[in-house]
KOLDOLUM-623812 format. One line per field, with one value per residue (C-alpha): x, z negated, y. Coordinates in Angstrom, 2 decimals. Example, Ala and Ser with C-alpha at 12.3 -4.5 7.8 and 13.67 -1.06 7.14 Angstrom:
2
X = [12.30/13.67]
Z = [-7.80/-7.14]
Y = [-4.50/-1.06]
END
This chain:
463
X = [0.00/0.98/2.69/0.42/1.90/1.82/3.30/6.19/10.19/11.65/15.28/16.27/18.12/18.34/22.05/20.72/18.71/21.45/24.16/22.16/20.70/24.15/25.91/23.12/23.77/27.74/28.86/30.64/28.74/31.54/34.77/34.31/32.26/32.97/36.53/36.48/33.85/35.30/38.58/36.96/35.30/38.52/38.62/37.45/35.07/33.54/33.63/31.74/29.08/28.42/27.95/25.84/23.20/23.13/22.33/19.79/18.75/18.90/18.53/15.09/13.96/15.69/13.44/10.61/11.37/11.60/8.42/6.40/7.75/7.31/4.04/2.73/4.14/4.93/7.71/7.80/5.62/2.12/3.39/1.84/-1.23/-2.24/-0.94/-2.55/-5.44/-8.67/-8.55/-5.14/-1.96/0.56/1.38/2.34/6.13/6.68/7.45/10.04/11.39/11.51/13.17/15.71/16.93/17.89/19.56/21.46/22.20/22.92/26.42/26.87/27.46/30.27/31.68/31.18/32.85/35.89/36.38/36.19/38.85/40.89/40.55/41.56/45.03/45.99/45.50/47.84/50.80/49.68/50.63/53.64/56.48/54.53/55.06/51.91/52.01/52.37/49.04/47.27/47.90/46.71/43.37/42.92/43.90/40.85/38.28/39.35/38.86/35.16/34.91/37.19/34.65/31.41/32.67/32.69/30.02/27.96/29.65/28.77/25.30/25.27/26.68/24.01/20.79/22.34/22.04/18.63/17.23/18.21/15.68/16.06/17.39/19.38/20.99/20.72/20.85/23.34/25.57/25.87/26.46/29.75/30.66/30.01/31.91/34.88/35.05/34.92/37.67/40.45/39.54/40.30/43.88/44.45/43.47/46.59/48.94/47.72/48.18/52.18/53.14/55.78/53.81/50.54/50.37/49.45/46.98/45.08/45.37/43.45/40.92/40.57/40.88/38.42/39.40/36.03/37.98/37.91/34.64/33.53/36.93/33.98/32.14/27.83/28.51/31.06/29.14/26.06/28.11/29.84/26.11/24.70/27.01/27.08/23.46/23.48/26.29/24.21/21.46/23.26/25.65/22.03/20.38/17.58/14.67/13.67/12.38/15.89/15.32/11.75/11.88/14.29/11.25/8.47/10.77/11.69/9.31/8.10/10.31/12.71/11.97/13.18/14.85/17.11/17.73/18.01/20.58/22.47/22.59/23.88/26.35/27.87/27.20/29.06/32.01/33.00/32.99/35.58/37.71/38.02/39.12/41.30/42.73/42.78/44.13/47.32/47.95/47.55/49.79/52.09/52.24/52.04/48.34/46.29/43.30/40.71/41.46/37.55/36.59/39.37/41.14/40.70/42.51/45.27/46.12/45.85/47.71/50.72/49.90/49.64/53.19/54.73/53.53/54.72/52.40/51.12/49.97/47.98/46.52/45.78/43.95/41.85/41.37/39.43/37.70/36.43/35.78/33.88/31.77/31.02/30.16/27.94/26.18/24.49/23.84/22.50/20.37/18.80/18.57/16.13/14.20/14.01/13.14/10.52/8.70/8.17/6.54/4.56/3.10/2.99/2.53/5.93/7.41/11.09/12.25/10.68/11.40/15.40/15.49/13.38/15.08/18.23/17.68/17.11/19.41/22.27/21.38/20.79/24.21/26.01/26.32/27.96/30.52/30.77/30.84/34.43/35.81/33.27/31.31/33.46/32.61/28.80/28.96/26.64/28.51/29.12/28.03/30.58/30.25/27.67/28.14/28.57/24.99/23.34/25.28/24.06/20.12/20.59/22.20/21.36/18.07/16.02/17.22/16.42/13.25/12.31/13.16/11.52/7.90/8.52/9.04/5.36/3.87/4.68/3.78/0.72/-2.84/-3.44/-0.73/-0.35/0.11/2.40/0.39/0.28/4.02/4.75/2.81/5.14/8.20/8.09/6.65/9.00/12.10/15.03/15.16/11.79/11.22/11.77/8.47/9.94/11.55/7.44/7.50/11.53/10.86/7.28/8.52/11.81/13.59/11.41/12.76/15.73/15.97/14.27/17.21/19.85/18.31/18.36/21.65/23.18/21.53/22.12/25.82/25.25/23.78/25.50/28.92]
Z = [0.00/0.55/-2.99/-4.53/-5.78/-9.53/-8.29/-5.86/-7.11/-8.73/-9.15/-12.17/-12.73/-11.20/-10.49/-8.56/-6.03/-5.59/-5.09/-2.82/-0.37/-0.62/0.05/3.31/4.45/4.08/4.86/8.27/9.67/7.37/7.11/10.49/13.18/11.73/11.93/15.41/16.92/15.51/17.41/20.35/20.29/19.27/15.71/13.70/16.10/16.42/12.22/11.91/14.76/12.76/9.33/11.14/12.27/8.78/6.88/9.46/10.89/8.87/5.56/5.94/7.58/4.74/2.39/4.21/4.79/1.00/0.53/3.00/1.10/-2.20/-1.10/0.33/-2.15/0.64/3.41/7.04/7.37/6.01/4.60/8.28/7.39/3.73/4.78/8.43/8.79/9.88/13.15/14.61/15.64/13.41/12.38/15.73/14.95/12.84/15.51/16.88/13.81/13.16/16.71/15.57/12.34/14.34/16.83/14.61/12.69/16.21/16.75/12.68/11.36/13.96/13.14/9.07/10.49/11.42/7.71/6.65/8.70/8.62/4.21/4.80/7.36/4.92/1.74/3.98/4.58/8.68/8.04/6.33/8.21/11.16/13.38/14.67/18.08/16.49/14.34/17.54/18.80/15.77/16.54/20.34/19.65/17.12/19.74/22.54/19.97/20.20/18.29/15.25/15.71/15.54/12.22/10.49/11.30/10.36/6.98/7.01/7.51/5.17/1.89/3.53/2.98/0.25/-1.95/-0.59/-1.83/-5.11/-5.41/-5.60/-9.42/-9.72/-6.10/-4.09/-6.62/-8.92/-5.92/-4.30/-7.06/-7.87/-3.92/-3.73/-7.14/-6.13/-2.41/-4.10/-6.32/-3.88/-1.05/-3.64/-3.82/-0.14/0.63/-1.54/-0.40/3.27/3.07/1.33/4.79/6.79/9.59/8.18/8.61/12.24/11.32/8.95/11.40/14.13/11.88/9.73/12.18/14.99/18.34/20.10/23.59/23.21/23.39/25.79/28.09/29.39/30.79/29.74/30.25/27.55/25.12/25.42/25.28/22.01/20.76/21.38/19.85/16.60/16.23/16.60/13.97/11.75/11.97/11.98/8.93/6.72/8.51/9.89/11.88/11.46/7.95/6.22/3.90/3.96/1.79/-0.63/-1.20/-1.95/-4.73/-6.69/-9.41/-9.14/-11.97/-9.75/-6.61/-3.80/-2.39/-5.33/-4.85/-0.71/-1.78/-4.47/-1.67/1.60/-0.62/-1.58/2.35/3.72/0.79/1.66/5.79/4.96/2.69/5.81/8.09/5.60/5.18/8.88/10.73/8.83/9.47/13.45/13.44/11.63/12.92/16.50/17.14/19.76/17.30/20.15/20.26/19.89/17.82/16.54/15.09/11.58/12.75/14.00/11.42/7.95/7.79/8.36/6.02/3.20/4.61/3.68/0.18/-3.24/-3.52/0.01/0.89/-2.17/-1.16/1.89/0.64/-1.57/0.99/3.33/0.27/-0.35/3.24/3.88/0.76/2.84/5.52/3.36/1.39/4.62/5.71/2.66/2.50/6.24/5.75/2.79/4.97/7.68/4.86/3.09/6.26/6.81/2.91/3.70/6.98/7.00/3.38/3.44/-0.12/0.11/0.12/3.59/5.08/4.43/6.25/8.98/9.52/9.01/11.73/13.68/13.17/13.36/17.01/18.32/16.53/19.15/22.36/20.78/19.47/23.18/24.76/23.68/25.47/27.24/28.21/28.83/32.22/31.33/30.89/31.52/33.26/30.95/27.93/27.93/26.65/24.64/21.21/23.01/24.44/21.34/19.06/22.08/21.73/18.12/16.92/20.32/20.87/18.37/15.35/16.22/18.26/15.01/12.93/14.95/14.43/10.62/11.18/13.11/10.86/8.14/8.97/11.87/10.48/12.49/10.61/6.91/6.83/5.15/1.89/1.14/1.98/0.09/-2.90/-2.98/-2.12/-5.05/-7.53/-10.62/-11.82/-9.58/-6.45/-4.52/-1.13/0.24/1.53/3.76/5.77/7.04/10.30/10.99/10.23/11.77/15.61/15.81/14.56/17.00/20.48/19.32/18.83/22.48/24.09/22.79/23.38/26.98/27.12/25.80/28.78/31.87/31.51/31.67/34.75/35.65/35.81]
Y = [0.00/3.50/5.03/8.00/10.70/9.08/6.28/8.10/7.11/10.39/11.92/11.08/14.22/17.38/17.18/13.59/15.66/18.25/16.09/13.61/16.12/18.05/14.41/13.91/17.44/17.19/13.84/13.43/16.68/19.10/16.74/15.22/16.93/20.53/20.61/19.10/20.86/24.29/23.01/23.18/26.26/28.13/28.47/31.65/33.33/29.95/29.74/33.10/32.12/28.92/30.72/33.06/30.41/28.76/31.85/33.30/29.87/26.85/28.24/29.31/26.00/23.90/25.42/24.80/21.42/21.00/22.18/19.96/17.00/18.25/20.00/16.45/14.13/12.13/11.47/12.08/9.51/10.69/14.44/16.16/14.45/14.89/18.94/19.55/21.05/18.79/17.78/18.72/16.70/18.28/14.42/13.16/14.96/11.99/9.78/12.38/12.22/8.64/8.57/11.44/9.42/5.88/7.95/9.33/5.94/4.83/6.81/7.70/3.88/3.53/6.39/5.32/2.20/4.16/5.57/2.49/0.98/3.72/3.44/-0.57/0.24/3.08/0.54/-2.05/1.04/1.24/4.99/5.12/6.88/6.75/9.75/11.62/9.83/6.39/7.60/8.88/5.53/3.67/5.35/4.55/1.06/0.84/2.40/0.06/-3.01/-3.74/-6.57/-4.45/-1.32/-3.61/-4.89/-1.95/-0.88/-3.74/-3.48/0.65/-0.60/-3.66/-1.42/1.89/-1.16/-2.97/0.54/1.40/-1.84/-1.37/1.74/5.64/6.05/2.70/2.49/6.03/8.34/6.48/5.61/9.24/11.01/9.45/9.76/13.18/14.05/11.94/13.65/17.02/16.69/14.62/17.61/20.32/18.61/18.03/21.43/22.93/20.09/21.20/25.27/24.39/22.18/24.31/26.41/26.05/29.58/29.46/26.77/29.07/32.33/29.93/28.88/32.27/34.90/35.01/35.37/36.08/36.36/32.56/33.00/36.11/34.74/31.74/34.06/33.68/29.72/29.84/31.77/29.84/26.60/27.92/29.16/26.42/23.89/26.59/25.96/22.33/22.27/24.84/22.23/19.28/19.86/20.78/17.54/19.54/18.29/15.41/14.21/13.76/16.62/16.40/12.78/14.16/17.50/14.40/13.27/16.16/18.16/22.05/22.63/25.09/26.97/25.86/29.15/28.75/25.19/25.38/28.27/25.78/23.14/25.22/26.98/23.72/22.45/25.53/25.51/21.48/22.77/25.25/23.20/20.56/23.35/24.23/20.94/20.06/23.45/24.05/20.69/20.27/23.34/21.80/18.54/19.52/18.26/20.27/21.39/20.71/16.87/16.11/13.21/11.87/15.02/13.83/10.77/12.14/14.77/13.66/10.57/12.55/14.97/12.05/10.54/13.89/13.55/11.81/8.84/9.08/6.24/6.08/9.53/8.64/5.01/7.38/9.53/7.97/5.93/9.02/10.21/6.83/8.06/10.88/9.22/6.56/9.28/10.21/6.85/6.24/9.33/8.77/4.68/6.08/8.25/5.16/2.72/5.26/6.06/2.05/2.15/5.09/4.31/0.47/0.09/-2.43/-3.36/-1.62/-5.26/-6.14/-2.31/-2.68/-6.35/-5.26/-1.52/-3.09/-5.78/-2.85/-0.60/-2.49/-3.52/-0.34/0.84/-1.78/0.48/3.30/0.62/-0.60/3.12/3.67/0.10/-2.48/0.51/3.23/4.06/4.67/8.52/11.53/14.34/17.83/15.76/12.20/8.76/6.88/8.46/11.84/11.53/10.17/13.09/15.65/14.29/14.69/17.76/20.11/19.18/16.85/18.96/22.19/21.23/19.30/22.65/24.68/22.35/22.27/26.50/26.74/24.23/26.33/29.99/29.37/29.10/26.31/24.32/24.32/28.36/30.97/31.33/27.67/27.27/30.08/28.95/25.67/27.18/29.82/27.49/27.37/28.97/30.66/32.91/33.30/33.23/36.85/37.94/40.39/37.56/36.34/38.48/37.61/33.86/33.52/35.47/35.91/32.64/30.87/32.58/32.83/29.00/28.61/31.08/29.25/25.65/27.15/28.81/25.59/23.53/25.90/25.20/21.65/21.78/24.10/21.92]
END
């Protein structure tokens, strides 16, 4: 049966629902694809673009995807329909959203999988006194190894269900809470050992000090590329858009508003990004790694930094223990939403949802696995390989689509309306919801999310 709102899991804690929709919003989206996308873009002018679309973008929507889950009681699942009006769809972006969290599990487990490899050759010394092409080479030798790349990522998946089937308090919450702690801490180190390597100067004045001719010097293609992929990012890194925040609203009280709690949460979002600049930059400049390397940069950069420390192989073991608990927290979190929108809308026991999710999920995780090797040559031109196209559906276009529904739902009449949001989002103790923002948030956030959807496409085909 579906759970009522009596019967709906709770957060133990307060610091449980911080920390676990902090751990889904930072994972692999701020130590990973931050770091690597910002290398691509050209550092700083790229940085401040990004921070730009969090505060006037994402922030806004995160707090009104809080409050549809906390205002429902319920998950993506059933929260459009105990909320809509009588009568309308509202509750068919469910599916969209369902659709949005496997394709996200589809590329994210492999990329869990290479965390976890990478934590297993640094425990065996694969690193140590390795130069930085001998470590670039340790990572193209694991992409072109399907059989090594499916592996872990069944095992990303396995310890993702495994902590979802022991329920919200005892697995999720209890599990993510030490990640995230742990993460926090090791980066704090790494980011002091990384600003003391020799020429990490020129690291940090990429990174710090924006260049915006690396921007304006593509012409209107290049901005709108760079726009668009600051956007995704902005949405991405706060896992916008499709339900994952949503199911952590239906489990939290109206104790605290959730302005001050969507502030609490992007601060810490946006303060983990910049430590992993900080700890990657200085060190491509001082290794000699080109900063736009894509994918892999993590890879390729801080192994090197650990082999130029006391201990470093030990650092870099706990490392990318740590990292992987990045990457798990969000697995964790958006196996939860999976697994809860199964409860809610088929009335499965959490037992049956994990087997049959997981069935599923670790299938459709195979071709991204296969897209760097077996199935290398199946690419989409302007966007790349498998886990390029599934990343591109998600973060450009499912996410901010997704945001942009949740943004209509929550300030048209004919959805659940401004005053009712607004009731739920300022219920309880902290910052309110500044009513000011209802004419910027209601028109303007909308076409502005529209223009750069469509800026980010003309490029593409474009050429």
């Amino acid at each position: 049966m579906e759970s009522t709102p009596q019967s709906r899991e709770k957060f133990a804690s307060r610091l449980g629902f911080l920390l676990i929709s902090a751990g889904c919003a930072i994972g692999l989206g701020n130590v990973w694809r931050f770091p690597y996308i910002t290398g691509q873009y050209g550092g700083g002018a790229f940085v401040v673009m990004y921070i730009l679309f969090l505060v006037l973008f994402s922030l806004p929507i995160l707090v009104m995807e809080f409050a549809v889950g906390r205002g429902a009681q319920r998950g993506p699942a059933r929260a459009y329909d105990v909320l809509e009006p009588e009568g309308t769809k509202w509750h068919m972006v469910k599916w969209m959203a369902l659709v949005g969290n496997f394709l996200l599990m589809m590329f994210y487990t492999t990329v869990a999988g290479w965390m976890l490899a990478y934590m297993q050759k640094s425990a065996v010394g694969t690193f140590n006194d390795a130069s930085p092409e001998a470590v670039g080479a340790v990572f193209d030798t694991l992409l072109g190894n399907p059989g090594e790349l499916i592996f872990w990522m069944v095992v990303a998946c396995v310890i993702g269900l495994a902590t979802c089937a022991a329920g919200l308090q005892g697995g999720v919450e209890r599990v993510t809470k030490v990640m995230m702690l742990a993460l926090l801490a090791v980066m704090f180190i790494l980011v002091i050992r990384s600003l003391t390597l020799p020429g990490a100067i020129e690291g940090l004045k990429f990174y710090l000090l924006p260049d915006f001719g690396n921007l304006f010097g593509g012409g209107i293609a290049g901005i709108g590329r760079a726009a668009y992929a600051a956007m995704g990012q902005a949405f991405f890194t706060l896992s916008l858009g499709i339900g994952s925040m949503l199911i952590f609203g239906s489990y939290i009280d109206r104790s605290h508003s959730l302005m001050g709690e969507s502030l609490r949460i992007g601060a810490l979002d946006t303060s983990v990004a910049l430590m992993a600049g900080l700890i990657i930059f200085p060190a491509c400049f001082a290794f000699g790694v080109e900063p736009g390397a894509g994918p892999g940069l993590v890879f390729v950069t801080l192994p090197n930094v650990f082999d130029q420390m006391p201990l470093g192989q030990l650092w870099c073991t706990l490392f990318f223990v740590f990292l992987s608990f990045a990457a798990l927290s969000t697995v964790i979190a958006v196996f939860e939403n999976i697994i809860a929108f199964s409860m809610d809308q088929w009335g499965l026991s959490r037992g049956k949802s994990v087997l049959m999710n997981g069935v599923l999920l670790v299938t459709l995780s195979i071709p991204c696995a296969l897209g760097f090797n077996v199935w290398s040559e199946f690419t989409i031109p302007n966007i790349g390989n498998i886990q390029a196209i599934e990343d591109f559906i998600v973060s450009n276009n499912l996410l901010p689509i997704g945001a942009l529904i949740i943004l209509l739902f929550c300030t048209r009449k004919s959805g659940w309306g401004w005053d009712n949001f607004i009731a739920e989002a300022d219920m309880g103790v902290g910052a309110k919801y500044p009513k000011w923002a209802r004419g910027y948030v209601s028109y303007v956030i909308p076409v502005l999310i529209v223009v750069v959807l469509i800026m980010g496409w003309v490029p593409i085909f474009a050429g």
